[in-house]
C-alpha positions as CSV (number, residue, x, y, z in Angstrom):
1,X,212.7,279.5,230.5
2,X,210.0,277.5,231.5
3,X,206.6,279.2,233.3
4,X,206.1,278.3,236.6
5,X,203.8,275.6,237.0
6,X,200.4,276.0,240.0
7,X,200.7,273.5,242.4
8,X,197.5,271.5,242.7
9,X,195.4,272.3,246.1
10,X,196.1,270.0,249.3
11,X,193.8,267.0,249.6
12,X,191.4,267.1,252.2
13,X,192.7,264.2,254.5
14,X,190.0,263.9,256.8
15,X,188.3,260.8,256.3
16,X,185.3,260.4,255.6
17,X,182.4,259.3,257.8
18,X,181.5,255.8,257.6
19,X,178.6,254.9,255.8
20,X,175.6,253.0,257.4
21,X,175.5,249.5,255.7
22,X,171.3,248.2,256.5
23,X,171.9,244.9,257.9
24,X,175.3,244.9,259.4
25,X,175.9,244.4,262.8
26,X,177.8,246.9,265.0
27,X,181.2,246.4,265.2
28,X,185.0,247.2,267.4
29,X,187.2,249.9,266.1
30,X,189.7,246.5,266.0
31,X,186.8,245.1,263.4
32,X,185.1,242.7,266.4
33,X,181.6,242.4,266.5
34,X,179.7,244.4,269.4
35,X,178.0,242.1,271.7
36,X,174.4,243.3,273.1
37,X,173.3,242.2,276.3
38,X,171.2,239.8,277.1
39,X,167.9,240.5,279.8
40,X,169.4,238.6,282.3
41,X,172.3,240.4,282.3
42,X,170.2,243.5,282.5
43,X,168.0,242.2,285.2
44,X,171.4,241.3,286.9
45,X,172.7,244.6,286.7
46,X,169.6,246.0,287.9
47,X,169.5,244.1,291.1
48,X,173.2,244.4,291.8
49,X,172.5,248.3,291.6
50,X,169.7,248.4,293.5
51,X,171.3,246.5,296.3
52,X,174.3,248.9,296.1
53,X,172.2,251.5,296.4
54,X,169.4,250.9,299.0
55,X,171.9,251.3,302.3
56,X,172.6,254.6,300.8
57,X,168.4,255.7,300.5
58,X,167.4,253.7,304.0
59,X,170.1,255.9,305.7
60,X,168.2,259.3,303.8
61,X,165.0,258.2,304.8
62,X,165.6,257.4,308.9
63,X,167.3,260.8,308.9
64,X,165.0,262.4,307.3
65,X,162.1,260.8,309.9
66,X,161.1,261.2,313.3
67,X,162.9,259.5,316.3
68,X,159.7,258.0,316.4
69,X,159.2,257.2,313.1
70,X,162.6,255.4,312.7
71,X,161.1,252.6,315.2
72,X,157.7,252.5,313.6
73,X,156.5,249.4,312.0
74,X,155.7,248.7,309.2
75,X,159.1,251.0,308.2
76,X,158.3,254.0,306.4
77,X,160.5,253.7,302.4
78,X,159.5,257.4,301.8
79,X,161.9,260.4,303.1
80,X,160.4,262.5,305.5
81,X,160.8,266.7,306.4
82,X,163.0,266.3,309.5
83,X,166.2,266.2,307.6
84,X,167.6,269.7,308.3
85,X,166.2,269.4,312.0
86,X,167.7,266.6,312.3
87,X,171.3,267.8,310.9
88,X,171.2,270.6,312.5
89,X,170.7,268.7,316.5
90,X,173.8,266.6,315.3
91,X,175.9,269.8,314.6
92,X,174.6,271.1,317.7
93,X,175.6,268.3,320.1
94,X,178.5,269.1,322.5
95,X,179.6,265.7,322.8
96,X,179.8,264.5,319.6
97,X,181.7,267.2,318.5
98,X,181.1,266.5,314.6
99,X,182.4,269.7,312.7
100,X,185.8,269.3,314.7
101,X,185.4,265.6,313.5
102,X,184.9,266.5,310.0
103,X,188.0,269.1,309.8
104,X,190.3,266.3,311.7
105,X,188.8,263.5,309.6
106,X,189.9,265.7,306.1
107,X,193.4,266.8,307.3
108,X,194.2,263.1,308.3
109,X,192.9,261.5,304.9
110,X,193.7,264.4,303.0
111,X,197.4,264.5,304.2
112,X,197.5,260.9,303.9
113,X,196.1,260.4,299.9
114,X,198.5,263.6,298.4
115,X,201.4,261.4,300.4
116,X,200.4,258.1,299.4
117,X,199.4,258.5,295.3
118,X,202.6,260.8,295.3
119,X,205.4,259.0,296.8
120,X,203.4,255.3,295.6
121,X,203.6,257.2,292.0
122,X,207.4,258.5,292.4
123,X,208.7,254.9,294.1
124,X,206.6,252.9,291.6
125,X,208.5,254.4,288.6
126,X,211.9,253.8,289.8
127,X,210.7,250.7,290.7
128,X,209.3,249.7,287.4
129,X,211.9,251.9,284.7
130,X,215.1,252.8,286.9
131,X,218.0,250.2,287.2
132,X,219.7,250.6,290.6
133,X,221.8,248.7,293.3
134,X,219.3,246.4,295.4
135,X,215.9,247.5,293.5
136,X,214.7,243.4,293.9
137,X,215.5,243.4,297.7
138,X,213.9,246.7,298.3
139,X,210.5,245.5,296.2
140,X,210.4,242.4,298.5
141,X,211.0,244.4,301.4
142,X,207.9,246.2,300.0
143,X,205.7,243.2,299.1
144,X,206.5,241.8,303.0
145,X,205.2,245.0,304.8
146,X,201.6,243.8,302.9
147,X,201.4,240.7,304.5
148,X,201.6,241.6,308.0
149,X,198.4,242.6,309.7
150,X,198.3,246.2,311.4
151,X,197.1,244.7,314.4
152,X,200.5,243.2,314.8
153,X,202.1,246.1,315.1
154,X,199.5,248.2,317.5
155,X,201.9,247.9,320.6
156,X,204.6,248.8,319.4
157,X,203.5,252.3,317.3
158,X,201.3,253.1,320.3
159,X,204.7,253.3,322.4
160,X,206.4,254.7,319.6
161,X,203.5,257.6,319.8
162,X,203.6,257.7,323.2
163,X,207.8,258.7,323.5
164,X,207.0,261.1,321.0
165,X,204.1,262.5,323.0
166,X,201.8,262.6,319.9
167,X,199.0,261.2,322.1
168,X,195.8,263.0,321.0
169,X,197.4,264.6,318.2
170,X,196.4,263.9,314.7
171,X,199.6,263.6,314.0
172,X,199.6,260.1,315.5
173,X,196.8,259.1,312.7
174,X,198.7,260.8,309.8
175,X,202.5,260.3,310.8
176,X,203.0,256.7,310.7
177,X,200.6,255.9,307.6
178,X,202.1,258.5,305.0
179,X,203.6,256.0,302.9
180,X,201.6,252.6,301.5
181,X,203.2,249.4,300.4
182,X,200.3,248.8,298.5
183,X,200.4,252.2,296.5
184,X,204.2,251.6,295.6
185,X,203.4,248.1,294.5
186,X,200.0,249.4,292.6
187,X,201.7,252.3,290.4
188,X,204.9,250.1,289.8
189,X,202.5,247.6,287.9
190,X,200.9,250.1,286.2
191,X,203.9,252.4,285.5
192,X,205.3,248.9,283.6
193,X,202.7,249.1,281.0
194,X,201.4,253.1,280.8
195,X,205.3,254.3,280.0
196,X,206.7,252.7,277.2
197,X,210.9,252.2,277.4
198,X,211.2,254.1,274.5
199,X,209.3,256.9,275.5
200,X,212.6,257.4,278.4
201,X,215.0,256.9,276.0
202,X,213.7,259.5,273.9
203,X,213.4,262.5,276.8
204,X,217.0,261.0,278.0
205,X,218.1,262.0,274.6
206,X,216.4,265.9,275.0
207,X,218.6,266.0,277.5
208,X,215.7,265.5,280.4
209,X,217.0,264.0,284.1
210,X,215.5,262.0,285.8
211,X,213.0,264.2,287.9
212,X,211.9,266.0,284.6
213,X,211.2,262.1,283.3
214,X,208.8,261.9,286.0
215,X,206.8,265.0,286.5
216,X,206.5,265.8,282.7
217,X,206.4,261.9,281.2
218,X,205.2,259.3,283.4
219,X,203.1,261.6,286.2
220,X,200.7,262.3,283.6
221,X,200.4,258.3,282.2
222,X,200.1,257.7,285.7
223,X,196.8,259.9,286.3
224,X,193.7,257.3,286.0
225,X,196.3,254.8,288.6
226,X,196.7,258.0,290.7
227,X,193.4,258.5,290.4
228,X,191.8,255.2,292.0
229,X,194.7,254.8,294.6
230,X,193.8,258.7,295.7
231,X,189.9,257.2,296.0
232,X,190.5,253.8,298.0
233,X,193.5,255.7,300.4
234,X,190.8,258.8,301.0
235,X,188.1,256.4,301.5
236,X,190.6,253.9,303.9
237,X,191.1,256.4,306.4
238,X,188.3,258.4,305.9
239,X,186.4,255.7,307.4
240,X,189.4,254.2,309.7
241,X,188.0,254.0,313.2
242,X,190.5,251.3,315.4
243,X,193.8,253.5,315.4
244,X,192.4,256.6,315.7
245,X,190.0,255.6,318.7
246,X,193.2,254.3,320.6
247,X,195.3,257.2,319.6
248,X,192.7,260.4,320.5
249,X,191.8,259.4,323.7
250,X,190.4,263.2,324.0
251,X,186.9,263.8,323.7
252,X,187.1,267.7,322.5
253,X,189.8,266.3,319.3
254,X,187.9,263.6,317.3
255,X,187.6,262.2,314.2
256,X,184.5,262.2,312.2
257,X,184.0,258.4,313.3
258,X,184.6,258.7,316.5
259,X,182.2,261.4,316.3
260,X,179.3,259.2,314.9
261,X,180.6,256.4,317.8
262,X,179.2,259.3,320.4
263,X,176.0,259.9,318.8
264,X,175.1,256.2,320.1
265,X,175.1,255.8,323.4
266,X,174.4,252.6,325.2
267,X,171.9,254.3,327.0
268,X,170.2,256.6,324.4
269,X,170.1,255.6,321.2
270,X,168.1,258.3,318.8
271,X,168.6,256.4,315.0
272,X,167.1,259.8,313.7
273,X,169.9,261.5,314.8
274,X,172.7,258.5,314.0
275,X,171.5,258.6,310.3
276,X,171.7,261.9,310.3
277,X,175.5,262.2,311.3
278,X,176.0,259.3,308.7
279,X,174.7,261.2,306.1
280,X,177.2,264.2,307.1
281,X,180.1,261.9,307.1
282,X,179.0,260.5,303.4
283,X,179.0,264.3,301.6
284,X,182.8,264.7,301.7
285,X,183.2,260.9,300.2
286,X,180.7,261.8,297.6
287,X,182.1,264.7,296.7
288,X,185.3,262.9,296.3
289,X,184.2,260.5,293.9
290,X,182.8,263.4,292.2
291,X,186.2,264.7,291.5
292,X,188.2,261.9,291.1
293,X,185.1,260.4,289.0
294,X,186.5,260.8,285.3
295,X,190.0,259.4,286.5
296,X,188.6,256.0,288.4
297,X,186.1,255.0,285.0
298,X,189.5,255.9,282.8
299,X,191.3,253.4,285.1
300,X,189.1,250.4,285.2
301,X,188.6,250.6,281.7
302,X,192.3,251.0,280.7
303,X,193.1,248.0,283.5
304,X,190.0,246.2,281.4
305,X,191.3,246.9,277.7
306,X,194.9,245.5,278.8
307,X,193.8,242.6,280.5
């Protein structure tokens, strides 16, 4: 009878961290050097951001001035103490009606981005991994709603609205826009490269269908696309003024553009007060891009690594 023999301890296989070589330039996981920029890519960058950002700061600083201030000259490039005063005479104002504004504006392009990203998400995978009866005729379909302008088809959906007697009803903005051609087309192109064939083939064998494909394989490749079509759709309609200004026709049910539209009046104009409404209108985008900030930078730079 032999004696039983002690197995030898596991190896640690964590590797080891790499070892600073003096000398040797940075390099690519893939083994490709790591290009530095130059200054006048820098200086480039700079201006580009500073020109990006300035409209952003010149609206701060007008609504944070006087009335009178905002006309003085030379301009004042410092932010004043009015800003709350002047906030707070634009939530006051019966005409311009700005909180309604604000809660009409975030139904309509709230409604309108969940639809969007997740119908664009569910008809972009069956576009891109199902096989079914007319799938090419349907895409085209698709790709031909793009290409005709919405002013085309103004007559029409106003009459359409107006048998339906949606007339100053939000439900005239959200109703006919719940669906994007664009979105379909967007997450089918993606959905081609994020979910691999095999990946289906696999959870087909588990015994998944179809719907459990979606929601627990490709919704989550699908985030950083979902991501960037949820910020260009909220942002689309969040700042969408033609339909909306033919549609709500009443004063007292506005969106938050048509809001900023009363604020300047052909005969008052107070720019104190205008900048100030901008800058209400521009918190709920910022705080979008807040949230969907870690999905849009995942996005581009997935797009940027595949291309």
């Amino acid at each position: 009878m032999t004696a039983p023999t002690m197995s030898a301890p596991p190896h640690d296989t964590k590797p080891a961290p790499a070892k600073k070589v003096r000398g040797r330039k940075p390099q690519h996981d893939d083994g490709g050097p790591v290009r530095r920029a130059g200054p006048l890519t820098v200086g480039g960058l700079i201006v580009a951001a500073f020109l990006s950002i300035f409209p952003l700061y010149w609206m701060v600083v007008v609504a944070s001035r006087s009335s009178e201030a905002a006309y003085s000259w030379p301009p004042h490039l410092l932010p004043g103490g009015n800003l709350g005063e002047n906030v707070q005479r634009v939530l006051d104002n019966p005409d311009a009606a700005i909180v309604r504004g604000l809660v009409n504006s975030m139904i309509v392009s709230g409604t309108i981005t969940v639809t969007t990203v997740f119908f664009g998400a569910l008809a972009g995978f069956a576009f891109a991994k199902l096989r079914f009866r007319g799938k090419n005729v349907l895409l085209l379909a698709i790709l031909l709603t793009m290409m005709v302008p919405i002013q085309l088809g103004i007559v029409p959906l106003y009459i359409i609205m107006s048998e339906l007697g949606w007339l100053n009803d939000v439900k005239a903005v959200i109703v006919p826009f719940l669906i994007s051609g664009f979105g379909i087309f967007l997450m089918r192109q993606y959905s081609i490269q994020a979910i691999p064939d095999e990946l289906i083939e696999a959870a087909r064998v588990d015994g998944c269908s179809t719907w459990r494909i979606f929601w627990n394989v490709a919704a989550p490749a699908l985030r950083p696309a979902a991501g960037v079509l949820g910020l260009l759709t909220f942002m689309q309609y969040w700042n969408d003024f033609f339909w909306p200004f033919i549609v709500l026709a009443d004063p007292g049910n506005p969106t938050v553009q048509i809001s900023l539209k009363t604020l300047n009046s052909a005969y008052h104009q107070d720019l104190s007060q205008v900048f100030a409404g901008m800058v209400i209108a521009t918190v709920p985008l910022v705080v979008v891009f807040i949230l969907f900030f870690r999905q849009i930078i995942s996005g581009i730079m997935e797009g940027a690594t595949k291309g």
